[in-house]
PDB file of N, CA, C and O in Angstrom:
ATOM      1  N   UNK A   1       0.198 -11.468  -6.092  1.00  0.00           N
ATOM      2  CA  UNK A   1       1.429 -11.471  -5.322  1.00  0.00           C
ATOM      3  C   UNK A   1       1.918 -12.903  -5.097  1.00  0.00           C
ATOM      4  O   UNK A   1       3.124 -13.077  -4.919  1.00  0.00           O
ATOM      5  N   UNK A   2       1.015 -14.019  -5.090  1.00  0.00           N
ATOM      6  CA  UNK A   2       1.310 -15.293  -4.708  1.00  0.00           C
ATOM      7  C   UNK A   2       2.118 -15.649  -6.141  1.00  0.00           C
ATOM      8  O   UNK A   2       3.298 -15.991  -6.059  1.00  0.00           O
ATOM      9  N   UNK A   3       1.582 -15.579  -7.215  1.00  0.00           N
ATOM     10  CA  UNK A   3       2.389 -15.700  -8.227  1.00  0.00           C
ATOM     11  C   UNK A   3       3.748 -15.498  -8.507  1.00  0.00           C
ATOM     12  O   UNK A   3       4.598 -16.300  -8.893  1.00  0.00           O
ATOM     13  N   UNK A   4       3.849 -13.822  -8.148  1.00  0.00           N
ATOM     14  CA  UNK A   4       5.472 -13.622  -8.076  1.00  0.00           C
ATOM     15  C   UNK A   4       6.473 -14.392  -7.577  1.00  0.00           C
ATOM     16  O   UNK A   4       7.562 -14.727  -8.042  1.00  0.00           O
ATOM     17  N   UNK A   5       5.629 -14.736  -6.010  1.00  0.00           N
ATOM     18  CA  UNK A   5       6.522 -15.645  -4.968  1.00  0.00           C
ATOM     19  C   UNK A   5       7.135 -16.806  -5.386  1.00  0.00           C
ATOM     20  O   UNK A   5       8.226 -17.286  -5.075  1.00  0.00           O
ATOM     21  N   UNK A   6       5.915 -17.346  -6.449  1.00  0.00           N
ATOM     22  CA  UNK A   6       6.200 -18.654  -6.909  1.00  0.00           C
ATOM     23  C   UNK A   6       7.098 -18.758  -8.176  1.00  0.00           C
ATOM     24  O   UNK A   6       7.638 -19.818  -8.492  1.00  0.00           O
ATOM     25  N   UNK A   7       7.224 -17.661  -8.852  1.00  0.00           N
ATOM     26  CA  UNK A   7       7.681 -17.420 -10.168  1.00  0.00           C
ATOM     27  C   UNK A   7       9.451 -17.200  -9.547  1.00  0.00           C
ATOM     28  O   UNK A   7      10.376 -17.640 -10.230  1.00  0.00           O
ATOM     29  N   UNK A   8       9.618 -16.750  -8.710  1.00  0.00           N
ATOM     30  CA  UNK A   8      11.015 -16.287  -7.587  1.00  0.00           C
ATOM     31  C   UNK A   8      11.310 -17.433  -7.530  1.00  0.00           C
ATOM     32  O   UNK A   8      12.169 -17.912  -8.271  1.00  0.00           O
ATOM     33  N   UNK A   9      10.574 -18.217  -6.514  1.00  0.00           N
ATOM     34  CA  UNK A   9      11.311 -19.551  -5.960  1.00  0.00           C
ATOM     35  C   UNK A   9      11.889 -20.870  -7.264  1.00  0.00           C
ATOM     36  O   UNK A   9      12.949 -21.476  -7.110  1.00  0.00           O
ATOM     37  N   UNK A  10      10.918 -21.114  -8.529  1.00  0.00           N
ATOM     38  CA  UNK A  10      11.297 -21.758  -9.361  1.00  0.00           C
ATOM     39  C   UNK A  10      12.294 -20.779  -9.958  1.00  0.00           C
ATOM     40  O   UNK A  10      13.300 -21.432 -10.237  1.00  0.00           O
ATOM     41  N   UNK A  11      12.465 -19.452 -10.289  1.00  0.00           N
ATOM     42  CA  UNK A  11      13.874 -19.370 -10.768  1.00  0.00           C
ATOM     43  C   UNK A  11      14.682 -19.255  -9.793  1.00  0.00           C
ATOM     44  O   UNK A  11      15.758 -19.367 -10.381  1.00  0.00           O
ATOM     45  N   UNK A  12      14.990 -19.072  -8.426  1.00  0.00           N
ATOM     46  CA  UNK A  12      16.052 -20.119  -8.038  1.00  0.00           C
ATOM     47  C   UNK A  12      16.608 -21.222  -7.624  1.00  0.00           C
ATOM     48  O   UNK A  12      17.703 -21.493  -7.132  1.00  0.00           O
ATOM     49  N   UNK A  13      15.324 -22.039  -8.010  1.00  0.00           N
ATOM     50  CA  UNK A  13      15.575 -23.719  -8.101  1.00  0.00           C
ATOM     51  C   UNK A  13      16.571 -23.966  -9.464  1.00  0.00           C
ATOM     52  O   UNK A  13      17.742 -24.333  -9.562  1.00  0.00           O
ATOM     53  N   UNK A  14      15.716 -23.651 -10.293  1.00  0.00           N
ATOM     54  CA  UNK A  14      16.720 -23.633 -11.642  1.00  0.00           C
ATOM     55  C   UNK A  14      17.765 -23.107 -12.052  1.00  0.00           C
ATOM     56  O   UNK A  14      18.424 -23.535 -13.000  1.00  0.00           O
ATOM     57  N   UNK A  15      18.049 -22.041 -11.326  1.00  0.00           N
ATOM     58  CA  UNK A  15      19.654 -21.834 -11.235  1.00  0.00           C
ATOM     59  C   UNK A  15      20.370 -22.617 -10.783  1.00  0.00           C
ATOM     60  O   UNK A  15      21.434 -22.772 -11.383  1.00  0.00           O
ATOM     61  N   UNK A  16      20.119 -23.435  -9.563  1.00  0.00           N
ATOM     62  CA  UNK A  16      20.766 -24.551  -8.756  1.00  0.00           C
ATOM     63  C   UNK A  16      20.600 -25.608  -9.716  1.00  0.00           C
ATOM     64  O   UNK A  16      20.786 -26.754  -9.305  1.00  0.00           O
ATOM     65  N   UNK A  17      20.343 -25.469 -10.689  1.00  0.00           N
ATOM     66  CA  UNK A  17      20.366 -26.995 -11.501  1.00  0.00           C
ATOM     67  C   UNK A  17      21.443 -27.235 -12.193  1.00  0.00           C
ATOM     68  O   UNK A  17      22.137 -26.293 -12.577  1.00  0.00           O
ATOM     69  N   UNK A  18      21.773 -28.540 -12.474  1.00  0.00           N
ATOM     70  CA  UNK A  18      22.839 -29.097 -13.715  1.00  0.00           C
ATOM     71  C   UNK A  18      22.884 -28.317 -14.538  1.00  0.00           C
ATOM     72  O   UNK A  18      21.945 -27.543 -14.722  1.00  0.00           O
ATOM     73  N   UNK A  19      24.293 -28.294 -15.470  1.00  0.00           N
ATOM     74  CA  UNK A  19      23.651 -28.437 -16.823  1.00  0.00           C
ATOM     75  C   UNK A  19      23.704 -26.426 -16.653  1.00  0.00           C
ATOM     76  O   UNK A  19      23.702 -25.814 -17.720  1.00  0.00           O
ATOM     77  N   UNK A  20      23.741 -25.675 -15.460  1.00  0.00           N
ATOM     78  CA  UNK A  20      23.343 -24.283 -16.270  1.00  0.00           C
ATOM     79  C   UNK A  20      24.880 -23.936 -16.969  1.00  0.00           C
ATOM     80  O   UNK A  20      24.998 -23.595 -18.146  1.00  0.00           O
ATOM     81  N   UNK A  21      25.937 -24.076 -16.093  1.00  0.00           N
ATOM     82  CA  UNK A  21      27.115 -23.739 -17.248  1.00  0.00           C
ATOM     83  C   UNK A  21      27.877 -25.159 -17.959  1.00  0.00           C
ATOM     84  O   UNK A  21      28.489 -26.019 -17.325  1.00  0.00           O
ATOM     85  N   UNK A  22      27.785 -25.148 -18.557  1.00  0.00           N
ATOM     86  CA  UNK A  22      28.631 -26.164 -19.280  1.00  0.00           C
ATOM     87  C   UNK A  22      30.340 -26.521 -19.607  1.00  0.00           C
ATOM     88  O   UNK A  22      30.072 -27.276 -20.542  1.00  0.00           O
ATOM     89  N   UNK A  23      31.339 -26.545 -19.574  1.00  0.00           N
ATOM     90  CA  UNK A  23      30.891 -28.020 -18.624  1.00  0.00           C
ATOM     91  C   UNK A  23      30.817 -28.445 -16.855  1.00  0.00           C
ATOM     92  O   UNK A  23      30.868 -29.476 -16.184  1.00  0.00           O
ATOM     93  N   UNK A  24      30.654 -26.838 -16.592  1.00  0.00           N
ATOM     94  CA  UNK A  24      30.701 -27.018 -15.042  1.00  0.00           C
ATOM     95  C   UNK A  24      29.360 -27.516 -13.483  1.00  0.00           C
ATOM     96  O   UNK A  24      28.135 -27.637 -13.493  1.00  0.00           O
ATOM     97  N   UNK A  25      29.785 -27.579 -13.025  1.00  0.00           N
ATOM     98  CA  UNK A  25      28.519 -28.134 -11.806  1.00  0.00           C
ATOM     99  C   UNK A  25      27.250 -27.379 -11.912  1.00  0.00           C
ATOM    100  O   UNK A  25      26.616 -26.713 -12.731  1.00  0.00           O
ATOM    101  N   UNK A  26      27.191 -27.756 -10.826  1.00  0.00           N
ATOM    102  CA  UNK A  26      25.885 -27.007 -10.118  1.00  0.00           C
ATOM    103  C   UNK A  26      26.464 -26.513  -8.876  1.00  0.00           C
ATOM    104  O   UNK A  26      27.579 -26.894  -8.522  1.00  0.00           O
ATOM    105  N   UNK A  27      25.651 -25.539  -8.070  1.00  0.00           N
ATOM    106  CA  UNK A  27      25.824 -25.346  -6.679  1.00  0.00           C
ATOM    107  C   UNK A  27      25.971 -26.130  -5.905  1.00  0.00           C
ATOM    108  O   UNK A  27      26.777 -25.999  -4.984  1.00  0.00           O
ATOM    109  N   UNK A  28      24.988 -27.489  -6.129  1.00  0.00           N
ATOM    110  CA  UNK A  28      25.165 -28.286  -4.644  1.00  0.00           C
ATOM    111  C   UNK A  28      26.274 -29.549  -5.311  1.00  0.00           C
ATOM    112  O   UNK A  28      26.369 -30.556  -4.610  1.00  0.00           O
ATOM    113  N   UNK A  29      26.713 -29.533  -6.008  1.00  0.00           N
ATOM    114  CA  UNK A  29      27.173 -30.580  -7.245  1.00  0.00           C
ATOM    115  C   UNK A  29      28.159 -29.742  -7.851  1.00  0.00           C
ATOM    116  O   UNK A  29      28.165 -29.362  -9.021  1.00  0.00           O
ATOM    117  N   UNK A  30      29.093 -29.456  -6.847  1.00  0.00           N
ATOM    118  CA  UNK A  30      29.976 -28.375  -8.046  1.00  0.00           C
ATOM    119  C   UNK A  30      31.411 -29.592  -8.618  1.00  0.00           C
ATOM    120  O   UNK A  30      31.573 -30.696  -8.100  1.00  0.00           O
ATOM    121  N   UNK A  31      32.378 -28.975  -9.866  1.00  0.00           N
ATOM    122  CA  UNK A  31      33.346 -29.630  -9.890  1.00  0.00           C
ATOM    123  C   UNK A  31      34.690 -29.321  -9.131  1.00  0.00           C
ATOM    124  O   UNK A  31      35.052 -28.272  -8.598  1.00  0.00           O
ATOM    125  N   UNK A  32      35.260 -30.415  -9.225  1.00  0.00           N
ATOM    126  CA  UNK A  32      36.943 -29.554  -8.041  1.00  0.00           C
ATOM    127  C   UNK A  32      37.907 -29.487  -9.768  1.00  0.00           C
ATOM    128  O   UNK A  32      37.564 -29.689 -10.933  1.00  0.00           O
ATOM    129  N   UNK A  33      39.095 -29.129  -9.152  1.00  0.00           N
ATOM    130  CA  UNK A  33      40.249 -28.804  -9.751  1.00  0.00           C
ATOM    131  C   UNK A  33      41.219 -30.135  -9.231  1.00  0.00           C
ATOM    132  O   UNK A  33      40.695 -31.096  -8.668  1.00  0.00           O
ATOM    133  N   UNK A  34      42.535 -30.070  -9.464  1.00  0.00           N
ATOM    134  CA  UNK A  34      43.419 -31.346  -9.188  1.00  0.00           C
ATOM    135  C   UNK A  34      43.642 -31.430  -8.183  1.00  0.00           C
ATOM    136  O   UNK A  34      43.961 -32.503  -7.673  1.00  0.00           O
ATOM    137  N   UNK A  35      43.532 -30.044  -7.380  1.00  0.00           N
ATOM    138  CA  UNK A  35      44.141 -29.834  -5.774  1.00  0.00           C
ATOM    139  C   UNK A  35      42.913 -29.599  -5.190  1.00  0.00           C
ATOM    140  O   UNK A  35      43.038 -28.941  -4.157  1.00  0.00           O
ATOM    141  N   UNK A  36      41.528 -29.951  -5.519  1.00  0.00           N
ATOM    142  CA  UNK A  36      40.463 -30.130  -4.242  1.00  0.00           C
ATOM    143  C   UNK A  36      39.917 -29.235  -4.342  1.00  0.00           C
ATOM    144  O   UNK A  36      38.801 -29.178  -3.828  1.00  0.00           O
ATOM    145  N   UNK A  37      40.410 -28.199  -5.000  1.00  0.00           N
ATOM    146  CA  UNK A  37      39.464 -26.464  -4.439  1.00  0.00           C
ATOM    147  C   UNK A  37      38.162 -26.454  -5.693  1.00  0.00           C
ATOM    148  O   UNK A  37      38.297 -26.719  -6.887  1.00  0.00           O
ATOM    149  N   UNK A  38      37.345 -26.197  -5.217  1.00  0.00           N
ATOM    150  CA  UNK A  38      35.751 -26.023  -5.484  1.00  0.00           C
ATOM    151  C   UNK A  38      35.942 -24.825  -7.007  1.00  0.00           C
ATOM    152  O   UNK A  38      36.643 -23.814  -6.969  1.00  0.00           O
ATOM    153  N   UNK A  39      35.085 -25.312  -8.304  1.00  0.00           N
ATOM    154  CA  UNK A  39      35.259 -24.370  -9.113  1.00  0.00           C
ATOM    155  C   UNK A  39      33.871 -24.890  -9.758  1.00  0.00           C
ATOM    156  O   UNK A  39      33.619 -26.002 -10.223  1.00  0.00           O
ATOM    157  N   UNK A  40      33.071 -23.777  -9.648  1.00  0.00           N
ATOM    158  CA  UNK A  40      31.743 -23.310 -10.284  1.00  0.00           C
ATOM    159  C   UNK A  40      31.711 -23.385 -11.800  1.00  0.00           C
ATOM    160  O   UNK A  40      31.078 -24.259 -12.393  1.00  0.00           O
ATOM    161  N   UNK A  41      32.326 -22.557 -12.330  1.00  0.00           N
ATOM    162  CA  UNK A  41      32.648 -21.943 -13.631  1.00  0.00           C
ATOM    163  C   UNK A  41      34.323 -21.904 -14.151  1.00  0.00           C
ATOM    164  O   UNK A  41      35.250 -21.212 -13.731  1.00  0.00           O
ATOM    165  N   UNK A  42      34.279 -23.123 -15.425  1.00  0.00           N
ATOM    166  CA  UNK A  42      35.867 -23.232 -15.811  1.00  0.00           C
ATOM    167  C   UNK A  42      35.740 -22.571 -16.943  1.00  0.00           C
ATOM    168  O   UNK A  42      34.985 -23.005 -17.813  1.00  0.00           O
ATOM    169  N   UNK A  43      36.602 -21.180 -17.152  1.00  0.00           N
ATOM    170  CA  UNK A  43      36.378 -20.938 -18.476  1.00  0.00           C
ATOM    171  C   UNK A  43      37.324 -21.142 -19.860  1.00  0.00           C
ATOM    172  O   UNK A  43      38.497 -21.488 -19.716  1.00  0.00           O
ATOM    173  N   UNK A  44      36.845 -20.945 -21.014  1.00  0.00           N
ATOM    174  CA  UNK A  44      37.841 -21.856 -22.132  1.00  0.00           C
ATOM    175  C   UNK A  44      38.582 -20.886 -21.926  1.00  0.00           C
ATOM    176  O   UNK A  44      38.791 -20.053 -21.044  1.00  0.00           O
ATOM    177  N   UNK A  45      39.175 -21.337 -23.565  1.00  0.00           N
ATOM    178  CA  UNK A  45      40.774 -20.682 -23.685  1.00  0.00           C
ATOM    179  C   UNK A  45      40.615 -20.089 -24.454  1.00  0.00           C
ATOM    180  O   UNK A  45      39.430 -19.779 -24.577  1.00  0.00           O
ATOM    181  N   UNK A  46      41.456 -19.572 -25.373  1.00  0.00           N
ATOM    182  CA  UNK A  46      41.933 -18.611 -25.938  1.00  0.00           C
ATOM    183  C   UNK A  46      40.753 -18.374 -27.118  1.00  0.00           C
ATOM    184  O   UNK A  46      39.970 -17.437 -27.273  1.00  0.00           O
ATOM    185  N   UNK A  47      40.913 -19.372 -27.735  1.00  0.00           N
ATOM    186  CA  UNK A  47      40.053 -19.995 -28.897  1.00  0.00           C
ATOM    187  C   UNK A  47      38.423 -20.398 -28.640  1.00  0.00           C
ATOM    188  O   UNK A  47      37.894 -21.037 -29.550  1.00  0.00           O
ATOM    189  N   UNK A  48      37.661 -20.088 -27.545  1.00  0.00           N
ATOM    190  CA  UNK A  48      36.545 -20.258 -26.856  1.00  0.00           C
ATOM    191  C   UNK A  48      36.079 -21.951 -26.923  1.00  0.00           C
ATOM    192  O   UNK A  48      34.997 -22.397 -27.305  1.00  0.00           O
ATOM    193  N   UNK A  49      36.988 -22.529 -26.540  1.00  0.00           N
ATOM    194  CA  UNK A  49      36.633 -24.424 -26.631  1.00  0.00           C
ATOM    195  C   UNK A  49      37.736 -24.415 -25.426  1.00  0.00           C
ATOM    196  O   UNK A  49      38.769 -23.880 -25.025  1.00  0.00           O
ATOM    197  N   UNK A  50      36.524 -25.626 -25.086  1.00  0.00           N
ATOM    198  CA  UNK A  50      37.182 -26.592 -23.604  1.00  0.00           C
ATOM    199  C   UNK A  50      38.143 -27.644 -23.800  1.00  0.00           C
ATOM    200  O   UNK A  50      37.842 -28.789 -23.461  1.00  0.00           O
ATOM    201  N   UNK A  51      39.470 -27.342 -24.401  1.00  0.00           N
ATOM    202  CA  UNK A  51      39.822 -28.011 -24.796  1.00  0.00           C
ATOM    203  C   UNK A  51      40.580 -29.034 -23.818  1.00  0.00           C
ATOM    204  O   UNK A  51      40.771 -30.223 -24.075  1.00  0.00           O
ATOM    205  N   UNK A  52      41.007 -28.318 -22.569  1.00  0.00           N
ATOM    206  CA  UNK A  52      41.905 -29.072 -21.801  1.00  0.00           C
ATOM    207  C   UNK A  52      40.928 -28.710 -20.340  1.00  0.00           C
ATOM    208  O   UNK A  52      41.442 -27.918 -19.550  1.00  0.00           O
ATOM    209  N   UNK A  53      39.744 -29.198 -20.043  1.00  0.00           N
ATOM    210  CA  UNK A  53      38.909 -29.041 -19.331  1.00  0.00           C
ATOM    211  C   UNK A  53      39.749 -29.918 -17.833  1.00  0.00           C
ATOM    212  O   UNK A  53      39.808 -31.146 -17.756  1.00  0.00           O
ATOM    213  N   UNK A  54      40.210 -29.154 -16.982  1.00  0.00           N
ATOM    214  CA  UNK A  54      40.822 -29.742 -16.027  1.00  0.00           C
ATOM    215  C   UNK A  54      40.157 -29.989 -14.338  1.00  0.00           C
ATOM    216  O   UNK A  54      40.668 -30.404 -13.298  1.00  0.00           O
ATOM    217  N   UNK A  55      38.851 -29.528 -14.685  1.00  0.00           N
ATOM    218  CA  UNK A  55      38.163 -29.664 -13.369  1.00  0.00           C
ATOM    219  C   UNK A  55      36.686 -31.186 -13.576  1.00  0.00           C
ATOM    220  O   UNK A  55      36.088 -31.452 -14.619  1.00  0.00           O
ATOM    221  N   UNK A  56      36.584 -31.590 -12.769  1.00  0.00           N
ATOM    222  CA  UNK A  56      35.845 -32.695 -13.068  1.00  0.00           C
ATOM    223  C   UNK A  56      34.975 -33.334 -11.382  1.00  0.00           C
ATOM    224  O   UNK A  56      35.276 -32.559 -10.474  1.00  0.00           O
ATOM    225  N   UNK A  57      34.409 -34.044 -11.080  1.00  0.00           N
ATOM    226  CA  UNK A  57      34.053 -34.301 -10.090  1.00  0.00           C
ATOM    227  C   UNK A  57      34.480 -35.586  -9.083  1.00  0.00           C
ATOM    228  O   UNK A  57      33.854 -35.986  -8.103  1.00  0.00           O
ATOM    229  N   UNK A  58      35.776 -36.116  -9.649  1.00  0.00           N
ATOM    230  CA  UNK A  58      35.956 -36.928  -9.228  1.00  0.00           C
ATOM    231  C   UNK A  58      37.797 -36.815  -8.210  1.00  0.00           C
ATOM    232  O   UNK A  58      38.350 -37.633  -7.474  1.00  0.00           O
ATOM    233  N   UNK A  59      38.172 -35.546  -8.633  1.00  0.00           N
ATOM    234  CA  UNK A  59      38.830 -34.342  -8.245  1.00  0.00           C
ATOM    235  C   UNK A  59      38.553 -33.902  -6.821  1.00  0.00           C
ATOM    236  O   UNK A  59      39.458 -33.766  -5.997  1.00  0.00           O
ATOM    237  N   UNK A  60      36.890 -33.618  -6.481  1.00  0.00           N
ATOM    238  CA  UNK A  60      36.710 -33.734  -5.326  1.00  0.00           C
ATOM    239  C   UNK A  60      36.812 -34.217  -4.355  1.00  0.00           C
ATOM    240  O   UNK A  60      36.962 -35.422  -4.556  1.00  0.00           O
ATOM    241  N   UNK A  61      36.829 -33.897  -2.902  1.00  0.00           N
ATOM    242  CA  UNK A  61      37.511 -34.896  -1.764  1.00  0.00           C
ATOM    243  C   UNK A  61      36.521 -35.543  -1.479  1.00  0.00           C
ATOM    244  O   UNK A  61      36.824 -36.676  -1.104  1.00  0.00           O
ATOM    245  N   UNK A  62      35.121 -35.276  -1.486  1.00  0.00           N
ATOM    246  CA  UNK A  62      33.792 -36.439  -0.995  1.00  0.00           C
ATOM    247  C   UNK A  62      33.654 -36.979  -2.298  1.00  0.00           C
ATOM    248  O   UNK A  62      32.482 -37.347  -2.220  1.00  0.00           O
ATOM    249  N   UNK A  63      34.109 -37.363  -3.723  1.00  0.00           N
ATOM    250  CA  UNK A  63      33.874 -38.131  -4.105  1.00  0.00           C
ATOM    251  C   UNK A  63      35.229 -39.223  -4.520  1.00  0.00           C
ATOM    252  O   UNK A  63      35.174 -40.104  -5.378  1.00  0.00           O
ATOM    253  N   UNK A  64      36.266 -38.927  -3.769  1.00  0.00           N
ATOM    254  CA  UNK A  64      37.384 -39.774  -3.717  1.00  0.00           C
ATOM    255  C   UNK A  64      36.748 -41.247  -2.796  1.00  0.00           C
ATOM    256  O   UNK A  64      35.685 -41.330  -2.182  1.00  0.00           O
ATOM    257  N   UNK A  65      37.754 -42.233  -2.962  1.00  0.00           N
ATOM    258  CA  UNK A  65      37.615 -43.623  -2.138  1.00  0.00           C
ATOM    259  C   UNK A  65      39.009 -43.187  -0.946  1.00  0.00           C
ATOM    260  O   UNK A  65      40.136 -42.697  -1.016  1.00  0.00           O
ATOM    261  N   UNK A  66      38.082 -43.723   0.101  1.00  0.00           N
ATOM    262  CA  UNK A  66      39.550 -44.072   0.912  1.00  0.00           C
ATOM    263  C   UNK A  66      40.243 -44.991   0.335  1.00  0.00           C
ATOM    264  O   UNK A  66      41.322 -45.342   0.812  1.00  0.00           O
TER     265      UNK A  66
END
């Protein structure tokens, strides 16, 4: 039973990691959009490529400069 517990908790560490959707955040690290709002998952277009990938992390309001 201790196993399971432990086998649980590392898969949801690793969900919270970088890198699981591409090219988007993480949970605690997510990317914004142009207007600030929080987006997990950007998905492509038509043609399945990111071509005009418009969310990024610098978009966000805690990683702006005053």
């Amino acid at each position: 039973m201790r196993y399971v517990g432990l086998a649980a908790a590392l898969l949801v560490l690793a969900s919270c990691s970088e890198g699981r959707y591409e090219p988007g955040g993480s949970f605690f690290d997510p990317l914004c959009m142009p207007d600030g709002s929080v987006v997990y998952y950007e998905y492509p277009n038509k043609d399945g490529k990111y071509d005009e990938v418009r969310a990024n992390k610098q978009n966000c309001p805690w990683y702006k400069k005053p």
